[in-house]
N, C-alpha and C positions, 0 to 999 in steps of 0.2 A: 079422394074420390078416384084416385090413378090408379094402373093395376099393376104397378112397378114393386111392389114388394113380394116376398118368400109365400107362393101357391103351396098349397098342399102338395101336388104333385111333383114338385121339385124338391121339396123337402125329404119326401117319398125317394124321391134320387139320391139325394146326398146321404140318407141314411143307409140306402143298397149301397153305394160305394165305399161307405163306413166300411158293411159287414165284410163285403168282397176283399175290399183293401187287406182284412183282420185278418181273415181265411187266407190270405197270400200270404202274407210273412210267420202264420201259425203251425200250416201242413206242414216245411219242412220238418219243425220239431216234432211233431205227431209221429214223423216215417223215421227218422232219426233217432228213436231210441231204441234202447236195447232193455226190455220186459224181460225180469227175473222173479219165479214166482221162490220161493224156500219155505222151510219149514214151516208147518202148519199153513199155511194160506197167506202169506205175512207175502205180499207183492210191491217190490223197489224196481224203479226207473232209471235208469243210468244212459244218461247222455253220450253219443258218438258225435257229436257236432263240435263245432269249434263254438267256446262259451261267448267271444265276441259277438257272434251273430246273433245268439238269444237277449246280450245286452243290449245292443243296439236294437233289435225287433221290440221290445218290450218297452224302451224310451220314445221309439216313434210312435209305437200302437199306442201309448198315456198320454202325447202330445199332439199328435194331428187331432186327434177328437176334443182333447180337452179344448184346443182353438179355436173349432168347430163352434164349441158347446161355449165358447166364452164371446167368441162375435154374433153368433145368435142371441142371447142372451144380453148382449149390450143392442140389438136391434130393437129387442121386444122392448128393454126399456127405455129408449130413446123415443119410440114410438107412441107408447103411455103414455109418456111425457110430452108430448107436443101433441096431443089429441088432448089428454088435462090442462094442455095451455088452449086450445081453440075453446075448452067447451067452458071454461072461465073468463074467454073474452067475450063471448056470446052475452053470458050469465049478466053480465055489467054493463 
């Protein structure tokens, strides 16, 4: 009956700072390449960046959300789970 758990609205949050967060470490690579269109319409991307920084950008962007999306996910079912224990003890 408490209101101590994950509002919509903040959920709303965390998922803006997702995207925000995504868009910060992504634009470099966007303005950092160098577009070559050649024959026939056939268009390749070639990297002026140092390859580090897109490894590293691409482990963090697969693992801050994934953590995100895995302690959420252990909330929701912990909370199943002790609302299926309250409404089992009622039952009896």
């Amino acid at each position: 009956m408490g209101g101590s758990g994950l509002k919509a609205s903040v959920a709303a949050a965390i998922v803006a700072c997702i995207w925000i967060y995504n868009l910060a470490f992504n634009i470099p690579v966007f303005i950092w390449t160098d577009v070559r269109v050649h024959l026939f319409g056939r268009i390749s991307c070639y990297p002026l960046y140092d390859a580090i920084y897109v490894l590293i950008a691409r482990i963090i962007n697969l693992y801050v959300p994934l953590v995100i999306t895995w302690t959420s996910y252990i909330g929701i079912i912990y909370r199943l789970k002790s609302s299926a224990n309250k409404v089992l003890r009622f039952c009896y």
